[in-house]
ZADO-1210 file (C-alpha; in nm, 4 decimals, padded with zeros to 6 digits):
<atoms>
<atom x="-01.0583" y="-13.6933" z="-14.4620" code="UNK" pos="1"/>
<atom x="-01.0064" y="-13.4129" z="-14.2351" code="UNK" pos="2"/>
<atom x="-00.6701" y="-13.4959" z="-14.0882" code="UNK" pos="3"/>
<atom x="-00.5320" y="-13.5251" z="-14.4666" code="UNK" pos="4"/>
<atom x="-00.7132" y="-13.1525" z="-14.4579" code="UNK" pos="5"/>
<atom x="-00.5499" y="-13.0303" z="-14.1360" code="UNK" pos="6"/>
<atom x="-00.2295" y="-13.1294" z="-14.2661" code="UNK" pos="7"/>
<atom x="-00.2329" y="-12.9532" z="-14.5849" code="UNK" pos="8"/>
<atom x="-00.3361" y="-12.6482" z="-14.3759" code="UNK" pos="9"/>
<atom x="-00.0332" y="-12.6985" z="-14.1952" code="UNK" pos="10"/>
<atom x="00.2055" y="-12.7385" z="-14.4588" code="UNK" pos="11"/>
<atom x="00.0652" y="-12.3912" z="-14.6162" code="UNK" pos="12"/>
<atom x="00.1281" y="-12.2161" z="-14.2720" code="UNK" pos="13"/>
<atom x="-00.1791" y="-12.2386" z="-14.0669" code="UNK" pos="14"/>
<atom x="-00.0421" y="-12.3151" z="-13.7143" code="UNK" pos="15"/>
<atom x="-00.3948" y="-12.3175" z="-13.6190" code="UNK" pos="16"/>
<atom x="-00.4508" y="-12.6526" z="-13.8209" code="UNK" pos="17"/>
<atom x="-00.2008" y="-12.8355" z="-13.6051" code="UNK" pos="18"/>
<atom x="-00.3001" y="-12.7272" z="-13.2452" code="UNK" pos="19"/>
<atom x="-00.6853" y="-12.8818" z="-13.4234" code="UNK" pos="20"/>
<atom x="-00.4947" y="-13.2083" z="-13.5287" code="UNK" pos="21"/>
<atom x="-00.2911" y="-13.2782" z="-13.2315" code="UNK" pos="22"/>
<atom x="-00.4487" y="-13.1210" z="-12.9059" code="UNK" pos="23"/>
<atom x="-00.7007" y="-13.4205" z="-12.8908" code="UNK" pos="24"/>
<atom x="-00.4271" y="-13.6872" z="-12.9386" code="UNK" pos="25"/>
<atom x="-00.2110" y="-13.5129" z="-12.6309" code="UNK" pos="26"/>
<atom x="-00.3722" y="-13.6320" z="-12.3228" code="UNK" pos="27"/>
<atom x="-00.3734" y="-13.9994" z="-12.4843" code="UNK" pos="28"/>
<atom x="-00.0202" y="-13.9790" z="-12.6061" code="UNK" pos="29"/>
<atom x="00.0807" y="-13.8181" z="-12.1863" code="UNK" pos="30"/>
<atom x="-00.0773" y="-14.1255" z="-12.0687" code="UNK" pos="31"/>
<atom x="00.1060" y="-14.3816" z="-12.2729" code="UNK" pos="32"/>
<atom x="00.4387" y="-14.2206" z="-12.2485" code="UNK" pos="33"/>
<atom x="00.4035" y="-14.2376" z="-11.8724" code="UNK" pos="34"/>
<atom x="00.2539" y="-14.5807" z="-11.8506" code="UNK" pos="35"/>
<atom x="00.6093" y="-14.6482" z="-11.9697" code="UNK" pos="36"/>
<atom x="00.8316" y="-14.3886" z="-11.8158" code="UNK" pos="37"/>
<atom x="00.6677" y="-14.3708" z="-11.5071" code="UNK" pos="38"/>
<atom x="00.7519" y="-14.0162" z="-11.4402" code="UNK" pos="39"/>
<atom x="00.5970" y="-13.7523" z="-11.5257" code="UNK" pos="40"/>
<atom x="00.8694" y="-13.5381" z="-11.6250" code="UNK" pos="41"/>
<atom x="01.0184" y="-13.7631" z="-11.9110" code="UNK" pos="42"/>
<atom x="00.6935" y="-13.8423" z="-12.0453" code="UNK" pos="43"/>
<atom x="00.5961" y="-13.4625" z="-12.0971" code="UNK" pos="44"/>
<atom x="00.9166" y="-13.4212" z="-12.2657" code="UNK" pos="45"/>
<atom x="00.8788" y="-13.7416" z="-12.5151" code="UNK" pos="46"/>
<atom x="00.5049" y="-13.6166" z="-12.5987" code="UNK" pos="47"/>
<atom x="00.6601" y="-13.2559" z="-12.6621" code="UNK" pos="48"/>
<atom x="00.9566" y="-13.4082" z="-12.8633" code="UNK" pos="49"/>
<atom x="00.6896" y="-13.6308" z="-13.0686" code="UNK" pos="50"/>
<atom x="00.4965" y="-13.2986" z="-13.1340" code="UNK" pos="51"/>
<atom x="00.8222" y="-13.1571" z="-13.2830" code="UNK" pos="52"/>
<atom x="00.8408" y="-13.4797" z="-13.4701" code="UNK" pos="53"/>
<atom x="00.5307" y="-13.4921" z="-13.5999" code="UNK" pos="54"/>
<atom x="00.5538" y="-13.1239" z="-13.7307" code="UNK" pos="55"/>
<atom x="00.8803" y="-13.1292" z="-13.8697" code="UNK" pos="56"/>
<atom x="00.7001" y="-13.5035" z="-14.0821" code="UNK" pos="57"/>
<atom x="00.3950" y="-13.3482" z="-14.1680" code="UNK" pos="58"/>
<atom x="00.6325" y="-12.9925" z="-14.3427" code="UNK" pos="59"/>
<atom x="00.8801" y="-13.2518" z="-14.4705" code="UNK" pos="60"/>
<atom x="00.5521" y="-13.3962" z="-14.7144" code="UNK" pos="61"/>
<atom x="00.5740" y="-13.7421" z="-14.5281" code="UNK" pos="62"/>
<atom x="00.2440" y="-13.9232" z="-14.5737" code="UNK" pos="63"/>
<atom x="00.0915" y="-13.9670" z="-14.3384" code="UNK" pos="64"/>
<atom x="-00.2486" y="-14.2012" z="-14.3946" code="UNK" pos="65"/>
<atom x="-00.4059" y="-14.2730" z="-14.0258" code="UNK" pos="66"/>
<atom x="-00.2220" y="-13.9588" z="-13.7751" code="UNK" pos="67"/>
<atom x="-00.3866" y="-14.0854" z="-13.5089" code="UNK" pos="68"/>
<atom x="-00.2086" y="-14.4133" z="-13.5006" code="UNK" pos="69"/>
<atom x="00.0913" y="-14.2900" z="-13.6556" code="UNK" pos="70"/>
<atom x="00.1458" y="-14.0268" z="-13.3570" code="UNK" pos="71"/>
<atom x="00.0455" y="-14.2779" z="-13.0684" code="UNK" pos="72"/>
<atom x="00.2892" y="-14.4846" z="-13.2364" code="UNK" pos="73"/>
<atom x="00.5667" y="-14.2322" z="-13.2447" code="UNK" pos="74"/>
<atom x="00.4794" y="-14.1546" z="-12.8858" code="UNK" pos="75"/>
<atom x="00.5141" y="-14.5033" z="-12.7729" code="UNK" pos="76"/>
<atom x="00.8573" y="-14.5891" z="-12.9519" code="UNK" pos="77"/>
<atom x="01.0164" y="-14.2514" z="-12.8288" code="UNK" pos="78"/>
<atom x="00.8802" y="-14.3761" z="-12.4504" code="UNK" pos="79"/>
<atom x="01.0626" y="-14.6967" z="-12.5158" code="UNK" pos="80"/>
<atom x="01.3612" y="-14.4996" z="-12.6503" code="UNK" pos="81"/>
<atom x="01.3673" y="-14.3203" z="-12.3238" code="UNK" pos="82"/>
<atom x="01.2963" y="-14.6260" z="-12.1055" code="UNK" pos="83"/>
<atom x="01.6020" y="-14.8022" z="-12.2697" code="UNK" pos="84"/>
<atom x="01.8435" y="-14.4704" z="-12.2170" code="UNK" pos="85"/>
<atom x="01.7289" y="-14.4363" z="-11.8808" code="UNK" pos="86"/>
<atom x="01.7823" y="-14.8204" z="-11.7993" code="UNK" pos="87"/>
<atom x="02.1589" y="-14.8036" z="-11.9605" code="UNK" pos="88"/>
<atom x="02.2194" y="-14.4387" z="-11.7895" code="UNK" pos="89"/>
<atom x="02.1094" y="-14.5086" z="-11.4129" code="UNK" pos="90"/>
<atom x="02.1465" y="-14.8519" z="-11.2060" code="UNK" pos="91"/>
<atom x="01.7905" y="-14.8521" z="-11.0164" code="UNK" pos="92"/>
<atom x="01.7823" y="-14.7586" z="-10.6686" code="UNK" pos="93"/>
<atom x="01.6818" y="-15.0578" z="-10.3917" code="UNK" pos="94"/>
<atom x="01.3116" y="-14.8631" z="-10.3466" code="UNK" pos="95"/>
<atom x="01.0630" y="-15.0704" z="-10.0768" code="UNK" pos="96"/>
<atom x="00.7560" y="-15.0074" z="-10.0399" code="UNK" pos="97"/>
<atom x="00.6583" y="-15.1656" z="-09.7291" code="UNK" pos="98"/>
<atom x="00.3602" y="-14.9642" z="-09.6529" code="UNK" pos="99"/>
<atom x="00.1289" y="-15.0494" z="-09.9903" code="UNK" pos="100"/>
<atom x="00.2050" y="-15.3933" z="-10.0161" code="UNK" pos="101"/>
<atom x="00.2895" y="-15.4880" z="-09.6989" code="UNK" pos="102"/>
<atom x="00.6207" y="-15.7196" z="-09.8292" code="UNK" pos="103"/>
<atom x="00.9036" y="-15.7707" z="-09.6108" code="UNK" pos="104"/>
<atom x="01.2298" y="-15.6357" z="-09.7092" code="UNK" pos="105"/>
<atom x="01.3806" y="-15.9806" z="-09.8395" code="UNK" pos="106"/>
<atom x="01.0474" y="-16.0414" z="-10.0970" code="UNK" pos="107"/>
<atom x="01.0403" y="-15.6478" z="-10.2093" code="UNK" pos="108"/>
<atom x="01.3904" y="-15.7063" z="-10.3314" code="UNK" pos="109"/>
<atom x="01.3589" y="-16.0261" z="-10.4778" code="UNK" pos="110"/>
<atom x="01.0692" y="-15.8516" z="-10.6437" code="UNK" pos="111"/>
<atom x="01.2715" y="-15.5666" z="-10.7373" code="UNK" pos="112"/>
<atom x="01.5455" y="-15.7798" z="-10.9019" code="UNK" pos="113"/>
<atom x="01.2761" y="-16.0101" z="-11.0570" code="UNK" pos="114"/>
<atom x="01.1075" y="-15.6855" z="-11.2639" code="UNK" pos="115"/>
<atom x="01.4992" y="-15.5405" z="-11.3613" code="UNK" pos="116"/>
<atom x="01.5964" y="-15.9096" z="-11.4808" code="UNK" pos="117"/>
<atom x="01.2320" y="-15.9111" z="-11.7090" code="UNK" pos="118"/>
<atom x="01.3259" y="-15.5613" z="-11.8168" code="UNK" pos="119"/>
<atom x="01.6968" y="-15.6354" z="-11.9203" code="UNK" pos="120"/>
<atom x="01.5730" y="-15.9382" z="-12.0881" code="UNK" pos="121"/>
<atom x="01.3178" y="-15.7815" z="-12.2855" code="UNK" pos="122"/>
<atom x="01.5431" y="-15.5194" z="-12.3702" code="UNK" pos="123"/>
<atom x="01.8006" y="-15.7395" z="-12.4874" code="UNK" pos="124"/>
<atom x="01.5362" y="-15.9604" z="-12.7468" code="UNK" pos="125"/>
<atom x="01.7213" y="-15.9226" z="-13.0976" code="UNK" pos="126"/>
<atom x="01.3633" y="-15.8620" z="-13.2417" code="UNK" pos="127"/>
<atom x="01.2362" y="-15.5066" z="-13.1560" code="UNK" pos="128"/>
<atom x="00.8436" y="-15.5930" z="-13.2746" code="UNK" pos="129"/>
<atom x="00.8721" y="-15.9018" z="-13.0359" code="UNK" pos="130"/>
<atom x="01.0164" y="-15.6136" z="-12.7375" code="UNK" pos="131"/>
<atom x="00.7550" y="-15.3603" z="-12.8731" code="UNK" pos="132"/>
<atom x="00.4542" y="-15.5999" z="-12.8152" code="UNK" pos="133"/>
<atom x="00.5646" y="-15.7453" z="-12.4774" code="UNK" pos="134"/>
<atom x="00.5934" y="-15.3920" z="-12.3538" code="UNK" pos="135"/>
<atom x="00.2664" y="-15.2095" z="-12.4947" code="UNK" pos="136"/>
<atom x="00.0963" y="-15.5231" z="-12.3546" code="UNK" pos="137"/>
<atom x="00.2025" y="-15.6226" z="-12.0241" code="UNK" pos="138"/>
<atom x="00.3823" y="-15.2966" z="-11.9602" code="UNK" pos="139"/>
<atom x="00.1357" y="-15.0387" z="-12.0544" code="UNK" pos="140"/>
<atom x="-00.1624" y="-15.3093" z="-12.0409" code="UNK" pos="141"/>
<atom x="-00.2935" y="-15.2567" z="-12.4073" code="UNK" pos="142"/>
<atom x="-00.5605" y="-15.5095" z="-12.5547" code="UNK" pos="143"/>
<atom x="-00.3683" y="-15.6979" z="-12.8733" code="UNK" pos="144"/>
<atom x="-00.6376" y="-15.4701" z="-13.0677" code="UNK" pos="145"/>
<atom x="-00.4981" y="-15.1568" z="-12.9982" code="UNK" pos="146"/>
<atom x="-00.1380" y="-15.2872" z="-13.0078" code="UNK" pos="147"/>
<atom x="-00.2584" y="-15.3617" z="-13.3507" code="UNK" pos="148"/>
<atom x="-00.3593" y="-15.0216" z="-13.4671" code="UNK" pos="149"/>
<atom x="-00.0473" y="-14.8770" z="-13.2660" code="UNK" pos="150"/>
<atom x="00.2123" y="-15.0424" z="-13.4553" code="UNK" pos="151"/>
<atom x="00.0089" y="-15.0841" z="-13.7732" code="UNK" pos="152"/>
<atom x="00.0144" y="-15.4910" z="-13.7490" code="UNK" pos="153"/>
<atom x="-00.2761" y="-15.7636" z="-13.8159" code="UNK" pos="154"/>
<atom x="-00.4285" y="-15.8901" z="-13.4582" code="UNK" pos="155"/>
<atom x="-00.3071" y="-16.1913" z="-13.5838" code="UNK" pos="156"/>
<atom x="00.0451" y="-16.0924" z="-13.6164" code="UNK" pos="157"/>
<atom x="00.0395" y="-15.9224" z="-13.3016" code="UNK" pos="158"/>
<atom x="-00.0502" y="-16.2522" z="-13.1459" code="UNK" pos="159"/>
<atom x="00.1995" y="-16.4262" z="-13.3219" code="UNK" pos="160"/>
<atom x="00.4820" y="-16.1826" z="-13.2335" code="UNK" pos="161"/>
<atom x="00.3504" y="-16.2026" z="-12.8336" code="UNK" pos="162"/>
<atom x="00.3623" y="-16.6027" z="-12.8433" code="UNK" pos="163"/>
<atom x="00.7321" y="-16.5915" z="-13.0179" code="UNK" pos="164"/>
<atom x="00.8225" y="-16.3010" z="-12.7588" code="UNK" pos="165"/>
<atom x="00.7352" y="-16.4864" z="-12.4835" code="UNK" pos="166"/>
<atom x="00.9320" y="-16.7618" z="-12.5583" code="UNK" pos="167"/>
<atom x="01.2641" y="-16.5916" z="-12.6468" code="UNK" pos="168"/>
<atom x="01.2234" y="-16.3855" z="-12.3440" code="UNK" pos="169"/>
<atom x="01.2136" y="-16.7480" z="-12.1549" code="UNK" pos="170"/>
<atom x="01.5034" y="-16.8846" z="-12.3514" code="UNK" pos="171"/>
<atom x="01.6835" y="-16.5422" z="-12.2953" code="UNK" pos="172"/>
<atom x="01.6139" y="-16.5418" z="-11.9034" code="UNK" pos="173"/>
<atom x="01.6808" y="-16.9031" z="-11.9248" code="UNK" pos="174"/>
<atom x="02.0407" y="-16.8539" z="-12.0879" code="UNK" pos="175"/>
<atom x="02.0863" y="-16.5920" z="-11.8345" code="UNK" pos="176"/>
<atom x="02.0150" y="-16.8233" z="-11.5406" code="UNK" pos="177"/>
<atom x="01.7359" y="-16.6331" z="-11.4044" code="UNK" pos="178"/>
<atom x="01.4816" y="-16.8839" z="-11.4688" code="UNK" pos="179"/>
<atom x="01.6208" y="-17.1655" z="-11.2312" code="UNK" pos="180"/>
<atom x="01.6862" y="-17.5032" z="-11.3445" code="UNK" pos="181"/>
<atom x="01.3438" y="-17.6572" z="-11.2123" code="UNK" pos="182"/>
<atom x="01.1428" y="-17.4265" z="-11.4443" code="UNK" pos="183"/>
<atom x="01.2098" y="-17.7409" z="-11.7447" code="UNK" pos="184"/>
<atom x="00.9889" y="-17.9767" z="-11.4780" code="UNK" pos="185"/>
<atom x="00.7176" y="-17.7331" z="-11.4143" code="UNK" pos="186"/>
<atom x="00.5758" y="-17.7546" z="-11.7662" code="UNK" pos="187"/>
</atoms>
């Protein structure tokens, strides 16, 4: 295979080899990074910090079998990494955007405090696969497919993990209060 190739390259000193394995994968790994950071300036830094990753696995002797999926992978745990610190570091500013989607102050900040209540209670699942697959899916808007190749999980698994996600994220927003008490006769 040629990545197995590349990498040997790289472990005997050919720099070359790994700008040849990684400079396809960068654009790709930029646009998942930012799908999740949503800046453009944290999600150039986690693709550049994944680079250094990814070197410093490939010289350690790690094996690596599909690189591809292994660094998109990398790239979209270190995103979530970030996302997390940057949720626990910062309280989110009131932002409202009256302009794009026309919403009236009172239904931009209920909309506001609806996404930071889903976020915290993603965040705070026990089970990180069931918190990886709720955000690569609804957050960055991957096909159950690719969030199978990303995290190296049957489709079948990855739908399992998404059902069982869903509902401890209800029971967890439920505990919380956010769901209201009528959400039981709405079934």
């Amino acid at each position: 295979m040629e990545q197995e190739t590349l990498m040997t390259r790289i472990r005997n000193g050919e720099d070359e080899a790994f700008a040849q394995l990684v400079n396809p994968l960068i654009d790709k790994g930029y646009r998942t990074s930012f799908s999740i950071l949503k800046s453009k300036e944290q999600a150039e830094e986690v693709v550049q910090n994944a680079l250094i990753e990814a070197y410093r696995n490939i010289m350690s002797g790690k094996e690596i079998t599909y690189f591809n999926t292994w660094f998109y992978k990398l790239v979209s745990l270190r995103s979530i990494d970030a996302w997390r610190k940057n949720d626990r570091l910062k309280e989110t500013p009131l932002e409202i955007d009256i302009g794009r989607e026309k919403l009236g102050v009172m239904e931009s900040v209920l909309k506001e405090e609806t996404e930071n209540e889903l976020k915290k209670g993603i965040l705070s699942l026990d089970n990180r696969d069931y918190r990886n697959v709720l955000i690569l899916y609804y957050y960055q808007d991957h096909a159950i497919q690719e969030i199978s190749a990303l995290l190296g999980l049957k489709t079948s698994t990855v739908k399992s993990h998404l059902r069982r996600a869903r509902n401890a994220l209800k029971k967890r927003l439920m505990e919380n209060q956010f769901i209201g008490v009528n959400s039981h006769e709405n079934r």
